[in-house]
Structures are given as C-alpha cells and as structure tokens.
VEXGU-975786 format. One record per residue (C-alpha): residue number from 1; residue in three letters; x negated, y negated, z. Coordinates in steps of 0.02 Angstrom, whole numbers, padded with zeros to 5 digits, m for minus. Each point is the difference from the previous one (the first is absolute). Example, Ala and Ser with C-alpha at 12.3 -4.5 7.8 and 13.67 -1.06 7.14 Angstrom:
# VEXGU-975786
<1, 'ALA', <m00615, 00225, 00390>>
<2, 'SER', <m00069, m00172, m00033>>
//
This chain:
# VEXGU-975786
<1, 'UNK', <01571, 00154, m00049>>
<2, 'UNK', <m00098, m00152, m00078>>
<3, 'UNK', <m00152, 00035, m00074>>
<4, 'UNK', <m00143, m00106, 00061>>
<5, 'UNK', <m00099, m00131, m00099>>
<6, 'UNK', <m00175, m00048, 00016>>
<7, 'UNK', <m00021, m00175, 00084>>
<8, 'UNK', <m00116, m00122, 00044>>
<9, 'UNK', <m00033, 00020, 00171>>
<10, 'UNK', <m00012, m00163, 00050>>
<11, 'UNK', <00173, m00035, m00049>>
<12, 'UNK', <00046, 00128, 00152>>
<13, 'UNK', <m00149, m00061, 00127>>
<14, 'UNK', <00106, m00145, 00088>>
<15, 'UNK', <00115, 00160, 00062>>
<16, 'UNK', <m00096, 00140, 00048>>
<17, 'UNK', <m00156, m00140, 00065>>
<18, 'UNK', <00088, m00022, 00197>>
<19, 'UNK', <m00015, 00198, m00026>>
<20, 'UNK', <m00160, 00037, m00025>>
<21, 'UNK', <m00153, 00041, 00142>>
<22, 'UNK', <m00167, m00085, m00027>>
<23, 'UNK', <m00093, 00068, m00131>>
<24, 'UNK', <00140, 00082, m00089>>
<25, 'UNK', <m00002, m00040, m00217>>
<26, 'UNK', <00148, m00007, m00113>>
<27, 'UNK', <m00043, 00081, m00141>>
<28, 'UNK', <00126, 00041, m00102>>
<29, 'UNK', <00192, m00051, m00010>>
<30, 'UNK', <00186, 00069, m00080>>
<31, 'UNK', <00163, m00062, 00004>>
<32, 'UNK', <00172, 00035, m00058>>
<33, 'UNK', <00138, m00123, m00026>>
<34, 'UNK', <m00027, m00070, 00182>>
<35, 'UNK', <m00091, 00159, 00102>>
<36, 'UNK', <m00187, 00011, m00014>>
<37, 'UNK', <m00147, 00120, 00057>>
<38, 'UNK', <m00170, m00060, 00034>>
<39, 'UNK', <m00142, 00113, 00003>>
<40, 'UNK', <m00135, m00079, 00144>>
<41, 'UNK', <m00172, 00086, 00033>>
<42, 'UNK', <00077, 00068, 00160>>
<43, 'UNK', <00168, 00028, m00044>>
<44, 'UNK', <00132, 00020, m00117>>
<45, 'UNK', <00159, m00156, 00045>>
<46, 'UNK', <00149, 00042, m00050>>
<47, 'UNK', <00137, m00159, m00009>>
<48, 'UNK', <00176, 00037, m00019>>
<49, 'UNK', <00091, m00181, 00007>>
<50, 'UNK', <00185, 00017, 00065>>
<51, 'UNK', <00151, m00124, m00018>>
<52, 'UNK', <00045, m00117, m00143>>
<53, 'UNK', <m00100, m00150, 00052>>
<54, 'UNK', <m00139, 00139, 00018>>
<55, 'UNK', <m00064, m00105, 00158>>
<56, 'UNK', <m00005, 00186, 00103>>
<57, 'UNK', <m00146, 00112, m00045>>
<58, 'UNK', <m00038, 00181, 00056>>
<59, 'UNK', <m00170, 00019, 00003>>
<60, 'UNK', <m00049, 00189, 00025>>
<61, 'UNK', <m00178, 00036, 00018>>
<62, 'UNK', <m00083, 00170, m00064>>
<63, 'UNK', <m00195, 00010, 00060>>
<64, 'UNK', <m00108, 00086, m00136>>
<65, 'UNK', <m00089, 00109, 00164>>
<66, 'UNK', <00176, 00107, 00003>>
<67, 'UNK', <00002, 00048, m00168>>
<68, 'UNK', <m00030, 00194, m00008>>
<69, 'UNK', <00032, 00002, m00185>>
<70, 'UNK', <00048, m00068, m00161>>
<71, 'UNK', <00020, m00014, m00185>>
<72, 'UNK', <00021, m00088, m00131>>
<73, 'UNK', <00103, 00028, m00165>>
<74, 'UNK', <m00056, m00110, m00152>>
<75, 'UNK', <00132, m00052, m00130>>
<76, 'UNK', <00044, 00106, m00159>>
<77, 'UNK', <00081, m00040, m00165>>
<78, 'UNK', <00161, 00059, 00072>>
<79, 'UNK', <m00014, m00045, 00182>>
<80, 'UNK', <m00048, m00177, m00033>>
<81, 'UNK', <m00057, m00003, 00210>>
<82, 'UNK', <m00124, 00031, 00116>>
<83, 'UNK', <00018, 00076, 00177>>
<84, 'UNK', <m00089, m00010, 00123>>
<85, 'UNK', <00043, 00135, 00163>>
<86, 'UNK', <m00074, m00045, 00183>>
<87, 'UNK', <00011, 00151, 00136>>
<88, 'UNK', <m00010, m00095, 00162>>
<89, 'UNK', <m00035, 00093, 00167>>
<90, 'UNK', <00182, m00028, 00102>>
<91, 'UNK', <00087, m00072, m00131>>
<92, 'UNK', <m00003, 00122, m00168>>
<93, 'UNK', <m00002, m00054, m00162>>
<94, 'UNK', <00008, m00179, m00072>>
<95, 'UNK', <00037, m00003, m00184>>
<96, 'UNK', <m00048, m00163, m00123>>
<97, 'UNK', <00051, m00017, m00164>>
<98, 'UNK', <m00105, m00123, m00115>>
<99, 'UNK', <00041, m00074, m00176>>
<100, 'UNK', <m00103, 00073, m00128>>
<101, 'UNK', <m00115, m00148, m00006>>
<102, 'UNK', <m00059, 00031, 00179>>
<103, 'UNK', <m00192, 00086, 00014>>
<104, 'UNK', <00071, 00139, 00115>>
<105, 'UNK', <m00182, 00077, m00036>>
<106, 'UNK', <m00082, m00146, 00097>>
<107, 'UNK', <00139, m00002, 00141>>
<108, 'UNK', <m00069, 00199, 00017>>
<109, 'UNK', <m00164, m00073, 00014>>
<110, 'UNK', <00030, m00122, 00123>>
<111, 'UNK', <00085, 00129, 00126>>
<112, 'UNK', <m00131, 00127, m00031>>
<113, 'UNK', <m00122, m00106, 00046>>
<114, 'UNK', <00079, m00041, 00175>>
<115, 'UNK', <00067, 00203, 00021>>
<116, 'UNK', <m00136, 00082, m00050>>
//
C-alpha cells in the first residue's frame, strides 16, 4: 500500500468538482503515485484511477453520517506513519495510511467534528 501525501487541494478540485452537491467544501487532499483521497465537509472521496493512460477513475464515495467509529494512529520514531481507521455502518472498516508528514491529529478533528 502507498502511503498518502498531503496535497494542495486544488490540484485535485477539477476531478472530484462534477462530484460534489451544492454547498459541499474541499478541504483537505492526499495522493499516492496516481490515486488520491479528498476529504470534503460532507464526505470523504476516495479516487482510485485504473488503466495506463489513467483516463478511467473509480470514484467511491464514503459519507461522514455512516461513520460509527474511528481512530487515528500518529507516527512514531519507528513507525514513520500515521493511520487513520473509519468504521462505516454496511461497509466495515476503511483503513488509511499517511506519510509521517501528514497532521493525522487535524484529519481526527475534522471527522469528529462531523461524527460527533
């Protein structure tokens, strides 16, 4: 698995944009080599691009309203990443693994404040 890097989230916006409802905020973006996650105010958008001209995209999206629990992991001087776990009503767990340099402690904010 890749470890996700902090991003501008503009640099994802012209993708996930024909996605999102009216009102709904990017806030804060990841990627990988060529997959990305995008963390709205609604939402959490996962994008897993498929092929080799990458022109296919599976978009799967995971509403913050069916999370039931989660946690977050921050990095350590020997486990150089940070994790964050989603437990999603239907679905089960959704695990994310973050570079080092990633706040996880803000992404735990974030979904707090739309769980809780």
């Amino acid at each position: 698995m890749f470890k996700l890097t902090p991003v501008d989230p503009g640099s994802v916006y012209s993708q996930v944009a024909p996605l999102l409802i009216q009102s709904e905020q990017l806030i804060y973006a990841f990627k990988t080599t060529r997959d990305f996650v995008a963390f709205t105010n609604k939402r959490l958008i996962a994008a897993n691009i498929q092929g080799m001209t990458g022109k296919k995209v599976d978009f799967t999206s995971l509403p913050y309203n069916k999370i039931q629990a989660f946690s977050i992991e921050t990095a350590g001087n020997f486990d150089r990443d940070a994790e964050l776990e989603l437990y999603f009503s239907g679905l089960g767990k959704v695990r994310l693994e973050f570079k080092s340099s990633s706040d996880i402690r803000q992404l735990g904010q974030l979904i707090a404040g739309f769980v809780l």
